[in-house]
N, C-alpha and C positions, 0 to 999 in steps of 0.2 A: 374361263368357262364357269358357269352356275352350279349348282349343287343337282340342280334337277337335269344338266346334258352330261351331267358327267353318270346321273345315274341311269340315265336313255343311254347312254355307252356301255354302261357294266351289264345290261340285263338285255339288251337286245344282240351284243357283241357277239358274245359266247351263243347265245339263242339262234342267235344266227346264220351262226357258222356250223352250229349242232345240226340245225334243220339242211342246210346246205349240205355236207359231210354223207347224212343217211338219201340224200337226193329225194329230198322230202316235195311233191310238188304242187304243195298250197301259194296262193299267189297274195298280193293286196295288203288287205285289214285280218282277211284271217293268219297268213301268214306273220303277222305282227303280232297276233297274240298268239300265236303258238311258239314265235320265239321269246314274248315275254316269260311265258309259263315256265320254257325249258331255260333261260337263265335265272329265276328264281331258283330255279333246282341244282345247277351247274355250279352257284359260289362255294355254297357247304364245302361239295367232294373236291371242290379245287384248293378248298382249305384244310380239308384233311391229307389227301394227299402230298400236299406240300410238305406239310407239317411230319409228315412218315418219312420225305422225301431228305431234311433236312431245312429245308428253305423258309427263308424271312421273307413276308411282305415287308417293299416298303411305297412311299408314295411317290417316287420316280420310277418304281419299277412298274408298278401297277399303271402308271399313265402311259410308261411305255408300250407293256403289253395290249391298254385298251389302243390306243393308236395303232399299233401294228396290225391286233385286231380288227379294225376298222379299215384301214387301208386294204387287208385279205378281203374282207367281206365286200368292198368296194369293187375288188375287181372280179369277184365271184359271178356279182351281180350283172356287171358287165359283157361279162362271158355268157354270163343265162340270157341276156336281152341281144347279145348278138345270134344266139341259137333263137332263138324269137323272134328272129328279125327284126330287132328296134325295137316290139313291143313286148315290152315287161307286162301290159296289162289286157294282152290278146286271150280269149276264153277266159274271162274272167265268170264264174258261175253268177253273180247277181249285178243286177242293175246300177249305175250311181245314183240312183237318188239314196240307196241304203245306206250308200259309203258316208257321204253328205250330211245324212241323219247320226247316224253313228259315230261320228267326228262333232258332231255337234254335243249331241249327248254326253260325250266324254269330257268335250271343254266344260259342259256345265257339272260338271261331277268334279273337275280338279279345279273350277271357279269354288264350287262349296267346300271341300276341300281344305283348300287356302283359308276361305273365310272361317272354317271352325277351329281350325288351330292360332289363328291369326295372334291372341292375347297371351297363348302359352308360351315362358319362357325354357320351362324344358317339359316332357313328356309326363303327360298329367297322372296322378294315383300312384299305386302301389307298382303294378308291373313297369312301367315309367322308368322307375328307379331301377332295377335288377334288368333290364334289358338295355339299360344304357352302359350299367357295371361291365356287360360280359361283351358288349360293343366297345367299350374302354381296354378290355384287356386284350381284345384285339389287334387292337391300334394300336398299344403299348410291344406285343409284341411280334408284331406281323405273323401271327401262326395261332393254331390253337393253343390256349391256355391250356395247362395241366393242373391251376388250381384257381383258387378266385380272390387268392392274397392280392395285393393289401385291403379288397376295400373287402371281402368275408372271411371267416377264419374256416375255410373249408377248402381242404386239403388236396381234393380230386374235383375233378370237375365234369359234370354230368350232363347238364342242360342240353335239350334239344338247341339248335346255335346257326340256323341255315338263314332267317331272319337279318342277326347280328351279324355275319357274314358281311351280308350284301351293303348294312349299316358302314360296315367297319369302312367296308370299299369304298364307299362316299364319302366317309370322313378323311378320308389319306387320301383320295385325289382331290378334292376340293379343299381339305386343308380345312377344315371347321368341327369343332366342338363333337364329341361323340351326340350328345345330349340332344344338338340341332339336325344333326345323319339320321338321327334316330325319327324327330318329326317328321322331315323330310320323307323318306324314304317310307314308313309309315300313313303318311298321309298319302303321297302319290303312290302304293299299292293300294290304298284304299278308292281311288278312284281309277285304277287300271284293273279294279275288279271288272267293271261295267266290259273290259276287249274280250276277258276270257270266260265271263257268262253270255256273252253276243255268239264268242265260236263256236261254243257247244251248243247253243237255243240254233245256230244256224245249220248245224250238223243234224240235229235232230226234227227240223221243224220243214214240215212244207214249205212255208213261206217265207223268205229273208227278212221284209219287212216286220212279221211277227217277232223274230228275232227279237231287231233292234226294239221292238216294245217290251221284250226280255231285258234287254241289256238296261232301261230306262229305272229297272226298278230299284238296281242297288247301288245305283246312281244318285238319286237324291229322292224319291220316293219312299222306300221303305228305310225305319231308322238305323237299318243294320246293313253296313258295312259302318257307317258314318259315325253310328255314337261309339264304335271303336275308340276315337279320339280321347271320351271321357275314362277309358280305363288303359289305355296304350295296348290295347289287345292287339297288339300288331303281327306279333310271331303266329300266332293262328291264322290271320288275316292272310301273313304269306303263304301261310300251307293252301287256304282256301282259294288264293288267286292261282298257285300251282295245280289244282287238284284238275280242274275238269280239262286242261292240256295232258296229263299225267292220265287222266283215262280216256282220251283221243288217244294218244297215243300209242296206249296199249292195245285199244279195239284194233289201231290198224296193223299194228303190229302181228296180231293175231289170225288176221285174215289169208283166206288161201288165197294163194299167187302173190302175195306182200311181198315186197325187198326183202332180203334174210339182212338188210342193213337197219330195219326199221324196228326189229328188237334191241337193238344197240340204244336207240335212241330213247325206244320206251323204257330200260334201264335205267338212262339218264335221269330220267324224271321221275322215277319209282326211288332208286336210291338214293335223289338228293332229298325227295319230298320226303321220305324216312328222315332226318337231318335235321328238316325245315322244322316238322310237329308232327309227335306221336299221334296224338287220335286225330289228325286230318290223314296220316298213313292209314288209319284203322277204315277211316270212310271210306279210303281211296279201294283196299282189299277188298269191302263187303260192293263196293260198285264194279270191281272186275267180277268179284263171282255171281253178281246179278247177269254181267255180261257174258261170261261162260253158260249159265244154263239156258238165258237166253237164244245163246245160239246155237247150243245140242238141243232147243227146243225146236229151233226152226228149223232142222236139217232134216228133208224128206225120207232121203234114199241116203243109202252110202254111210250112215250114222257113225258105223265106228270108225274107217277111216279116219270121218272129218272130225272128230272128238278124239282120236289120237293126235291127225295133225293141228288143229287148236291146242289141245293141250301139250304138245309138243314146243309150239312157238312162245308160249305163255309162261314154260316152264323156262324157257330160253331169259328171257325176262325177268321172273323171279330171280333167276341164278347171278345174269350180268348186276340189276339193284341188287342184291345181297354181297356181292362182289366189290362194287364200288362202295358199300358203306361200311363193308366187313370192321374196320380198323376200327372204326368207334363203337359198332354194335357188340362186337364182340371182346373190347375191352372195357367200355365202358359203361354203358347199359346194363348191364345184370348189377356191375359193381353200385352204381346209382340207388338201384333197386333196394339193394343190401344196406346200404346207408340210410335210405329211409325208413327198413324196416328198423335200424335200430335205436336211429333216433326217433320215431313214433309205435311203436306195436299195432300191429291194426293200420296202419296206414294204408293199403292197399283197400279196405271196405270203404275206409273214410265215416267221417266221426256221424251222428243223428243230425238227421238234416241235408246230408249231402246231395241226396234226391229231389230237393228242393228248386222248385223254379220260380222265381217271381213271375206275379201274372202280367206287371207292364211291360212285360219281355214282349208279350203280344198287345199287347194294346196300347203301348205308347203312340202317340203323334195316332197319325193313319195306317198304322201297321195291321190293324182287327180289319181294315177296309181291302188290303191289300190281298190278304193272308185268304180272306173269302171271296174273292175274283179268282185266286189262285184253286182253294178248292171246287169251286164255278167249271176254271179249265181243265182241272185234271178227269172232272165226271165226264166232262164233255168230251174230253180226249179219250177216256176210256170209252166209251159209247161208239164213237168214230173209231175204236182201236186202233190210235196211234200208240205206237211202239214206247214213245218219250213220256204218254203216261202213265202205263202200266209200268215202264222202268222208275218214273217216280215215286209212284204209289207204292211198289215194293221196298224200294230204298228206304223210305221213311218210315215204313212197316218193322222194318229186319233192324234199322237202326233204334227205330225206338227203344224193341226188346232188348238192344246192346247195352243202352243206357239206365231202361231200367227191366232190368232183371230181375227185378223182385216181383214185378207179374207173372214171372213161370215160377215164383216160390224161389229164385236163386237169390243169393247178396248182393248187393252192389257195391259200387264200386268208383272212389275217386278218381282212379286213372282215368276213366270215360263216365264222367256224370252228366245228366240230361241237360244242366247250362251249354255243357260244350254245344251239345243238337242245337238247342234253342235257341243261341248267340249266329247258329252257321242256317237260319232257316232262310235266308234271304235268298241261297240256292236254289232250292227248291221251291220257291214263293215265286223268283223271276222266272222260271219254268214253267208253271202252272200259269200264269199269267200270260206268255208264252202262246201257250195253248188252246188258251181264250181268246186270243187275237190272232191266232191261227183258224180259229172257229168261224170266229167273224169274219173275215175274208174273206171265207170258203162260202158265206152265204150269202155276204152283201156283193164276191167278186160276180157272178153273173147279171149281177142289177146297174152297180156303176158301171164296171170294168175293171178287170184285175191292174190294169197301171193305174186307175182313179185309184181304186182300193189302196194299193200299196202308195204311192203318197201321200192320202189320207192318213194311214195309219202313223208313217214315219212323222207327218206332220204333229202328230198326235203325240207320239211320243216327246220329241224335240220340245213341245208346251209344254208338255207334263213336266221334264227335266227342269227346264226353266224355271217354270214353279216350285216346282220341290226347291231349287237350289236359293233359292228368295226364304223359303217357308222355313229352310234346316239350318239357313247359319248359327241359328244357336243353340244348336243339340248340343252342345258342349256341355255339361253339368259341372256348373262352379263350384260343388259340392268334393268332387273329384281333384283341384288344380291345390295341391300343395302347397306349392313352391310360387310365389312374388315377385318383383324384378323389388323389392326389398328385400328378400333374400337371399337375391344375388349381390345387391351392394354391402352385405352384412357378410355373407360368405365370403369374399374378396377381403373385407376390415378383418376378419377370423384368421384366414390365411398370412393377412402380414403382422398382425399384432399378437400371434398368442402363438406359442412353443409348437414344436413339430407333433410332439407327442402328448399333446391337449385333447381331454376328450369333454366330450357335450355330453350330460342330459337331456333330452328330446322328449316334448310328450309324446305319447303311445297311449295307442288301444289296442286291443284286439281284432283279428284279424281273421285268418278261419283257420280248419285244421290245429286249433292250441296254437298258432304262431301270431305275432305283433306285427304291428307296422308303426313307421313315424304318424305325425298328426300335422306336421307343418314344415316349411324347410330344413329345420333340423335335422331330418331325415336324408335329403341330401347333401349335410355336409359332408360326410366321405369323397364325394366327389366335386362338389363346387370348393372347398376347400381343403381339400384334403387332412382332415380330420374327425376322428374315430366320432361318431353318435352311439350312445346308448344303445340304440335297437339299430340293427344293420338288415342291409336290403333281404330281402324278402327269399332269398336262395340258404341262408345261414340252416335250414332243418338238415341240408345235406351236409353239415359238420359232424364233427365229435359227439356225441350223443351226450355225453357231461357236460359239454358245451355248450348245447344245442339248452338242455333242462335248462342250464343258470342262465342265457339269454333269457327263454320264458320265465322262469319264476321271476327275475329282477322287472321283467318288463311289465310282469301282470302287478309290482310294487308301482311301478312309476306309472303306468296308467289310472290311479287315484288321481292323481292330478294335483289340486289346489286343495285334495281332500287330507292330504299327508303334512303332520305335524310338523313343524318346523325340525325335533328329534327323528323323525322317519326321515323326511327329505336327506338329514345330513346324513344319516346312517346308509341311506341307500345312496350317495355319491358316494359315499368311502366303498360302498364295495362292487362299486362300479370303479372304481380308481380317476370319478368323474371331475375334473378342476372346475369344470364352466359350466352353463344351463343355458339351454338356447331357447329362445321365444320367439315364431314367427307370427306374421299378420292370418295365416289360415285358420280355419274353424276356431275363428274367436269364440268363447263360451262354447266348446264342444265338451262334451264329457270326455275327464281325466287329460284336458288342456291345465296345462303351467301358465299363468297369467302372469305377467312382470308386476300389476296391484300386488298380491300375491307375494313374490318373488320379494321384495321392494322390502316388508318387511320379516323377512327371515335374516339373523343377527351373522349367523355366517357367510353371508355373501352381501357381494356390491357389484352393482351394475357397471359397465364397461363399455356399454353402447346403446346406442335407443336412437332409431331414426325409421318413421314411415312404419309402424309397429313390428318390426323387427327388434327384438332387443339381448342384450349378452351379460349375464351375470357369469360374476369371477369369484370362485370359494375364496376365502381371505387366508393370509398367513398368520401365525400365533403372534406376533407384531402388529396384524390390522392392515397389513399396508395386502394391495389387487395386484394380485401376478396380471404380467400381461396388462396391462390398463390402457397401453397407448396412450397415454399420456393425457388423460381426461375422457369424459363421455362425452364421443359426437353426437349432435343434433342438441346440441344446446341445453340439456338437461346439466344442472349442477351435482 
């Protein structure tokens, strides 16, 4: 089996059998994305739990369970279409032409998809590296980690981890690379965004067809979900593809005459999405309590009852998600907190600047295009008082002030800076838009006909898809991609030619928050070779606080670059305890890049490798002769 059926196994299995369980009774394509959402949320707590339970993952156990899984859900299914009499798809609430359009749209979002990762050999940028680390230490020990030894020196382990979960899942049943689990599974929630912006544009919108010209936009239209790619922003990504299931969920949960099964389920999703990512939980809170006042807004008569029994179901809710992620929130979350407070002071406001949002956040590609059709629908929506955009319009209200607080004179604040908003505006952008093809519809349905209308539309959308997916193959920013497929044949020559406990010099720069990052594969050697770099993945602030310092202070030396004396360079490998210097092909002439020119003539060291601008200097012994040498320089350098 493939890496992508085996990850349709792991995230519809458990989803599956969640929605089946509370006798959930969505049918179809909706039903498919409500069990995506609720197995994004399902890995986390099946890995905490274990993990409490005693229990290893391993990679026959987990293919066991997904098969058994699969086999259950098979005959569940069976059992629902024989109570259907044979039809699984009798009362289906919309048309097929939407299903159609909407299956269309989606191939062309995991066609671009493919196409934007297509050149990367592991997950591009900074987070790239530290979400593949904590996907590796998964895999290593089929359970959660309790620290992020060997490849960080930090001792407890804190990271949000619902993402790498599901990573790890694909890498132990398909048996492939964390590093590849990671694109994989990253890029195909990047395009399974499009099922669960379609369920909620469909819950919320008169028209189905409007929908699917919802679902169209973070599909390949607008440049976000997509430029995800160039920074591996995937762990948010997951939170955002769980969120708008996760507050389905909870609306129905909270409804009078609901299942008292259907709080169970909205738990599910509440306390794995806590798991998944903090401030996509924070979103997820401030849209239920849009949807609570909401609905003690609309209750005519009877007010208190029905705002006790709401808040009564809702509390039900809270309790079960706090219950299910109790073990990591309450042992490990505060302690996180403590750690960064003391490896940074201040880190909670986060350093000048944090409030900062680039302005091509919006006006990349056709984004400025998209963003004002969106605002277009939402006036239009308010005007017509649909409900979908009065609830956007406040959501983006209430969330702005979250982000930035320093409009009501408060501080802000790292934990939830305005990038976070501005990276996740694609939600509320396919909504708004949404809205606007909700509009149109509703005006042009009496002049065609509302089936003209709606296949027009979908037709519509389906082109757009098309297009966009033609337009975006390469949002990729080469800017971003580290790592080489020279860096992998030089991390492999690292791994068999030079000692276990060899460490690299790596160039660095600065990064935010006072912390570094690599500049070029170098950065990945901890994990393509298993050996120490200079500056370590991007989680190292949650160390030792002494620790934490002498990383930054050595690394703010080694990011000089080619500007460090031949006396500096040695001095700062000696107290890095550094033997070798690594030099990849990325940001050639970037600032505070090690060039091998450079390198070449510094009397302490000799080069040991050089092929496809990859290259490996070796410090020399007080005799002149290259630890480690392998036996000459490959690629033909003398």
């Amino acid at each position: 089996m493939t890496a992508g059926a085996w990850l349709a196994l792991a995230v519809l299995v458990p989803g599956a059998l969640a929605l089946a369980a509370a006798r959930h009774e969505s049918r179809g394509m909706e039903r498919l994305a409500l069990a995506l959402g609720t197995g994004v949320c399902f890995w986390p707590l099946a890995l905490l739990w274990s993990t409490a339970a005693g229990v290893a993952w391993s990679s026959g156990g987990l293919r066991l369970v997904l098969f058994a899984g699969l086999g259950l859900w098979l005959v569940q299914s069976l059992q629902a279409a024989r109570r259907r009499r044979g039809s699984a798809w009798r009362g289906s609430a919309w048309p097929g032409v939407e299903a159609w359009a909407l299956t269309a749209v989606l191939a062309a979002a995991g066609a671009a998809r493919f196409a934007q990762a297509q050149s990367l050999v592991v997950p591009a940028w900074v987070d790239g590296l530290h979400h593949t680390v904590v996907t590796q230490l998964i895999v290593e020990a089929g359970r959660l980690p309790s620290s992020l030894h060997p490849y960080v020196a930090v001792d407890r382990f804190y990271y949000h981890y619902g993402f790498h979960t599901l990573a790890a899942v694909v890498a132990m049943t398909a048996r492939m690379p964390a590093a590849a689990a990671v694109l994989v599974v990253g890029q195909a929630l990047s395009a399974a965004t499009v099922l669960t912006v379609w369920v909620l544009a469909r819950r919320a919108l008169h028209s189905p067809a409007a929908a699917v010209v919802a679902a169209a936009v973070p599909a390949t239209l607008y440049s976000f979900p997509a430029y995800y790619v160039s920074w591996s922003r995937y762990s948010q990504l997951a939170g955002l593809v769980a969120l708008p299931v996760a507050w389905m969920l909870t609306a129905e949960a909270s409804r009078r005459g609901a299942s008292w099964r259907l709080p169970g389920l909205a738990a599910l999703a509440a306390g794995g999405l806590a798991l998944v990512h903090y401030r996509v939980a924070v979103f997820y809170g401030l849209g239920v309590l849009l949807w609570v006042l909401w609905r003690l807004a609309s209750e005519r008569r009877d007010r208190a009852p029905a705002a006790a029994a709401l808040l009564g179901r809702l509390s039900l809710v809270a309790a079960g998600g706090a219950a299910l992620a109790l073990p990591w929130l309450a042992g490990t979350l505060g302690g996180g907190a403590r750690a960064m407070a003391a490896a940074s002071p201040g880190w909670l406001r986060g350093p000048p600047g944090v409030d900062e949002v680039p302005g091509w956040l919006f006006s990349a590609r056709n984004n400025a295009f998209w963003i004002g059709l969106a605002v277009r629908g939402l006036l239009l929506g308010l005007v017509r008082r649909v409900a979908l955009a009065g609830g956007v319009a406040a959501f983006l209200t209430l969330a702005a002030l979250l982000v930035r607080p320093d409009w009501l004179g408060l501080p802000h604040s790292w934990v939830l800076p305005p990038f976070s908003l501005a990276i996740s505006l694609y939600l509320p952008v396919a909504l708004g838009v949404g809205l606007l093809a909700d509009a149109g519809l509703a005006l042009l349905g009496p002049v065609v006909g509302p089936a003209r209308g709606r296949r027009g539309a979908c037709a519509v959308a389906v082109a757009l898809a098309v297009a966009g997916m033609v337009a975006s193959r390469d949002i990729l920013n080469p800017a971003t991609v580290l790592v080489q497929p020279a860096d992998v044949a030089a991390a492999t020559w690292v791994e068999r030619n030079t000692a276990p406990d060899a460490r690299f010099l790596v160039s660095t720069a600065h990064w935010h928050l006072g912390t570094h990052r690599g500049l070029d594969g170098g950065y990945w050697l901890p994990l393509l070779a298993r050996r120490q770099a200079s500056v370590p993945p991007a989680l190292y602030p949650y160390g030792d606080p002494e620790v934490v310092r002498r990383i930054d202070r050595l690394s703010a030396l080694a990011a000089s670059g080619d500007a460090l004396s031949d006396a500096e360079l040695m001095d700062l490998m000696r107290q890095l305890d550094a033997t070798h210097v690594y030099v990849g092909p990325a940001a050639v002439g970037a600032a505070g890049k090690l060039s091998a020119e450079r390198l070449r003539r510094v009397a302490g060291l000799v080069e040991v490798y050089a092929r496809d601008g990859a290259h490996v200097f070796a410090l020399t012994q007080r005799d002149g002769a290259a630890p480690d040498a392998g036996g000459g320089v490959p690629g033909g350098r003398p």
